[in-house]
N, C-alpha and C positions, 0 to 999 in steps of 0.2 A: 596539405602543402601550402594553404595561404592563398597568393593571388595568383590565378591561371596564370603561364609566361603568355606573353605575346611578342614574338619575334618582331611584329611589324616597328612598332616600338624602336626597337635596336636600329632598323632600316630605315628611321626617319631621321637617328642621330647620324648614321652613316651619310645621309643625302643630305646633312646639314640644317637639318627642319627643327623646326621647333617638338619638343617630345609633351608628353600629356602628363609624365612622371621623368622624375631621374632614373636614368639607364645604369645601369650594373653591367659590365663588361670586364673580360679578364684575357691574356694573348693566350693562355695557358692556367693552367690548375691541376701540381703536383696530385698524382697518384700517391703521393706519399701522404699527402697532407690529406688528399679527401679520408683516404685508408685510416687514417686517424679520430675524425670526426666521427665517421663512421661504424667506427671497429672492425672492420672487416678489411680481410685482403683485398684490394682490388688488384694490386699487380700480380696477383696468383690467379683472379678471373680473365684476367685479361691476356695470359698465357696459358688458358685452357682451351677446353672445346669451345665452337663458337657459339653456343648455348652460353656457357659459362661468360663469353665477353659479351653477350647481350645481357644477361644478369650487369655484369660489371659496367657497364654506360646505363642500364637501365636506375642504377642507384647510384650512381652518379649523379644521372641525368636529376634525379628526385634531389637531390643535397643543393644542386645548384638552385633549383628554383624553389628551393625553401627558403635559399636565402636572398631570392629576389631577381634572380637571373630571368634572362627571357632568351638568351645564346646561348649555346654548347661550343666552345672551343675545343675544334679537333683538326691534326694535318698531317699528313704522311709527308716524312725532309726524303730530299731528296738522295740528300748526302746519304742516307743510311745506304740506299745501294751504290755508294761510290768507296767511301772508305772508312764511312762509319760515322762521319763528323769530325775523326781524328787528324786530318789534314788542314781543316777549318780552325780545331783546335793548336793546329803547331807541335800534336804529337806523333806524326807521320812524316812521309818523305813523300816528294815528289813523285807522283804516277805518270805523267805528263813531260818528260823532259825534253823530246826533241820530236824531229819531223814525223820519224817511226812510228813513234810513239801515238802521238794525235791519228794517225795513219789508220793503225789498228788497234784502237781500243772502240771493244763494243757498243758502241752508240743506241746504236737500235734495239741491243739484247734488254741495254740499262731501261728502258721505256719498260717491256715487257717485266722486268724484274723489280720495278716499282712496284707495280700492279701484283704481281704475285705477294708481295710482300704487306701490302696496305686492303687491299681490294674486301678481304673477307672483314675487317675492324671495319673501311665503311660500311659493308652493309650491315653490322649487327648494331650502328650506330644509329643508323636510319631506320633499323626493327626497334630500337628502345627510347628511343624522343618519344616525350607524352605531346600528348596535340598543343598546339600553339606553341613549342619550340622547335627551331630549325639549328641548325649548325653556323659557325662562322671558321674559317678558315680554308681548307682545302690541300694545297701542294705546299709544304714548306719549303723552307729556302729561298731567297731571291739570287739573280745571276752571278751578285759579289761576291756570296758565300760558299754558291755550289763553284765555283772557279778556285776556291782556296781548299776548298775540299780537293782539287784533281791537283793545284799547286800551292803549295803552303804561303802566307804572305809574302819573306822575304825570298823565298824563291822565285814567286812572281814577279818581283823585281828583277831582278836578274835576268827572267828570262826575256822581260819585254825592250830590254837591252843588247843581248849578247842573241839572241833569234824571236827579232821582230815578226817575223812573219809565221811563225809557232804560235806567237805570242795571241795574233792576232786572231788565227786559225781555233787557238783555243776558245776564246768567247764565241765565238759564233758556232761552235758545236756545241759548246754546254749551253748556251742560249736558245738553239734549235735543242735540244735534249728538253729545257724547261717548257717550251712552247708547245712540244708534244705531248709528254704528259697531262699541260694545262687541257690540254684540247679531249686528250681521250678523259681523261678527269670529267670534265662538265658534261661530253657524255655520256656518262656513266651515273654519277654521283651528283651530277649540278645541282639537279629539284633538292638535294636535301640541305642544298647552304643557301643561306639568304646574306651573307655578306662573304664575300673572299677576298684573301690576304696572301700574302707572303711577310715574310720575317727576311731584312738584309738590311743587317746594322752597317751601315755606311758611314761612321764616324766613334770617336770615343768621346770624353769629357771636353776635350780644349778646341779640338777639330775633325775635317774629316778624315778616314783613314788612306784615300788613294786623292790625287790631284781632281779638280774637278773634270778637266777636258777629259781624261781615262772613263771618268762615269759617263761623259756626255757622248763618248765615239764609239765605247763596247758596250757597258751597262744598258744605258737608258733607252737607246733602241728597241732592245727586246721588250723591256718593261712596258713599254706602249703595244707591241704586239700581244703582250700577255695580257695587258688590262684591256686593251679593244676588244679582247674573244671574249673577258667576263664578262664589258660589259656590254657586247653584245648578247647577252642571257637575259637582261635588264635586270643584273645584279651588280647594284656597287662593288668598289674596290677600297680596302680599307691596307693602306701600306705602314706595316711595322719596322720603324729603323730607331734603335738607340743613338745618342748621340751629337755631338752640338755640328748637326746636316744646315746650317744658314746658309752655306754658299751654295746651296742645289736647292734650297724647297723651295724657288721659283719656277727651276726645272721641271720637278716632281709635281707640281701642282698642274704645268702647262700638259703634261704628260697623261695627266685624268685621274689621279687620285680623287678619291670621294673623303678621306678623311686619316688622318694620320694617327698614330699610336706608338707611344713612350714616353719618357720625362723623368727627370730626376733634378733633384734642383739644386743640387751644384752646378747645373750645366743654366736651368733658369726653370725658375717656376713655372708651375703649370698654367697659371694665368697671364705670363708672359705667350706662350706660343697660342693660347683663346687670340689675347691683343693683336700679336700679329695676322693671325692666318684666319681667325673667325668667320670672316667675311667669306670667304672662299673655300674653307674644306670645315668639314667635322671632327674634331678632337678628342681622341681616348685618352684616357687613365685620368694624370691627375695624383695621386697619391705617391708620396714617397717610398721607395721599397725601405729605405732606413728606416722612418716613422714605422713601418708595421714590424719591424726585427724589433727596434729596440726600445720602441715606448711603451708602457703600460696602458690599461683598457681608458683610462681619464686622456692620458696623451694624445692618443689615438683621435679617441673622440673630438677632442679639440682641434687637433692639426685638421681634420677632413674638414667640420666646419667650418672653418677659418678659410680654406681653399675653397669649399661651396658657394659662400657668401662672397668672397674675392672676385668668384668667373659671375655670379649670379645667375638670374632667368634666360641666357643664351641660349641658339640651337645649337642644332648638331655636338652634341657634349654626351659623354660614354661615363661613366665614372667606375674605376677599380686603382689597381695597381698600378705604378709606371713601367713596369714591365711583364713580370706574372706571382702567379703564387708558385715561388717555388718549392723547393724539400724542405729550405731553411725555413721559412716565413714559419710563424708559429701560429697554430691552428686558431689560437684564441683572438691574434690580430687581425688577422682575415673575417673572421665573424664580427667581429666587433666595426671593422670597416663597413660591412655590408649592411649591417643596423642603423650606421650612422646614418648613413646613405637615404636608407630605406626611413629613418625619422626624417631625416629632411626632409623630403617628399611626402610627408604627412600618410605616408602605407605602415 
């Protein structure tokens, strides 16, 4: 498989250090796409026995660090036991609509039915890492999204209008709901991540998606309760949000992030957000998810290097995707990214 992973590695760019090589990082990596590389089913091992989903992370685990990884990105969302993501998505209705409501929806049950639902994939994750790889991620979700999973977006407008006090009732159970999780989470699972995250895209292309003061009075509170309990583990926090987030990553950074992840560069290059925030947090991705869709293996090669030599010999610097590999990404791009990578750094 090449060069042992070394997780510590990953946890030097997380803590904004200087690294010894270029880091390979991804938020995610399509089961569809490894499955292809591969040849093998993985999403049929991974809805087997839990034998069968140690097989499937176990050759997983192998694909990634052939190609230079030293993380395993893995996270149980939270949204799956709320309504599937479909509320998040704006394919559902509101579960949440008034006092009743918030009243008596299982709160306490949803914590337990996490756990039933994810619990057996960590540990067949933590049986199939070869030595010198750990995990990165943990609980998916961040507060803005598990909140539109219970209320769709344009509904939550409405309702933080028309039953203020619903409204506000809402964040702080689903923010207590995340916080618990977080908590029996690092009990349980902690020793096998060496960086934790959440995913809550807080913005699109132009700007954010909710005002800021809404992030600063429901959001970001809990966000500081969640990253205080990681990083009380003495495990960074790496936070995932797409998105042109300018008017809050001074928030976000006072907050305790160790290092941010996403980018796309209609919003601005990836050496634009190094410039800004270098100094202060560690920086993933880096590579356009359009470059890896739609350029051929020469393209490819050129855009990474051109972005390499842009950011230079910095710390704290992750390098993959600006967002993941997902179903679409085409299997030959991803490889051909992780080579480039991997020449630059002279492995």
């Amino acid at each position: 498989m090449g060069v042992s992973p070394d997780y510590r590695i990953a946890v030097d760019a997380a803590r904004n250090r200087q690294t010894k090589r270029p880091v390979l990082y991804e938020h995610a990596v399509s089961r569809e796409v490894m499955s292809a590389v591969l040849d093998i089913d993985l999403l049929g091992l991974g809805e087997g026995t839990y034998q069968d989903r140690v097989e499937g992370f176990r050759r997983s685990a192998e694909l990634l660090v052939s190609l230079g990884y030293d993380v395993y990105p893995f996270e149980g969302c939270i949204t799956q036991v709320v309504q599937g993501g479909e509320g998040l998505m704006g394919r559902a209705s509101s579960i949440i609509r008034d006092g009743r409501d918030l009243d008596t929806y299982p709160w306490d049950e949803a914590v337990d039915r996490f756990f039933e639902r994810f619990s057996e994939d960590y540990r067949a994750m933590t049986e199939a890492l070869p030595p010198g790889m750990k995990a990165v991620g943990g609980v998916g979700n961040g507060l803005f999204e598990l909140v539109q999973d219970f209320v769709p977006l344009t509904d939550l407008a409405y309702l933080s209008i028309d039953q203020p006090q619903v409204y506000a009732g809402l964040w702080e159970q689903a923010g207590s709901l995340m916080l618990k999780i977080w908590e029996r989470f690092l009990d349980e699972f902690g020793d096998t991540y060496c960086i934790c995250r959440f995913g809550d895209d807080l913005g699109f292309k132009s700007s954010l998606l909710e005002r800021p003061e809404v992030l600063r009075d429901h959001v970001f509170p809990w966000y500081r309760r969640v990253i205080d309990r990681i990083k009380s583990e003495g495990v960074p926090f790496l936070l995932h949000s797409c998105g042109a987030i300018w008017n809050v990553m001074d928030d976000l950074i006072a907050l305790g992030i160790d290092a941010k992840h996403s980018n796309e560069d209609e919003i601005a290059p990836f050496d634009a957000w190094v410039d800004r925030y270098g100094e202060q947090i560690g920086n993933f991705g880096g590579i356009d998810m359009n470059v890896l869709c739609t350029e051929d293996e020469t393209g490819i090669r050129e855009y990474v290097r051109s972005v390499m030599h842009r950011v230079g010999n910095r710390p704290g610097i992750a390098w993959g995707s600006g967002n993941q590999i997902a179903d679409y990404v085409p299997p030959d791009g991803w490889i051909t990214m992780t080579e480039t990578v991997r020449e630059f750094g002279g492995r």
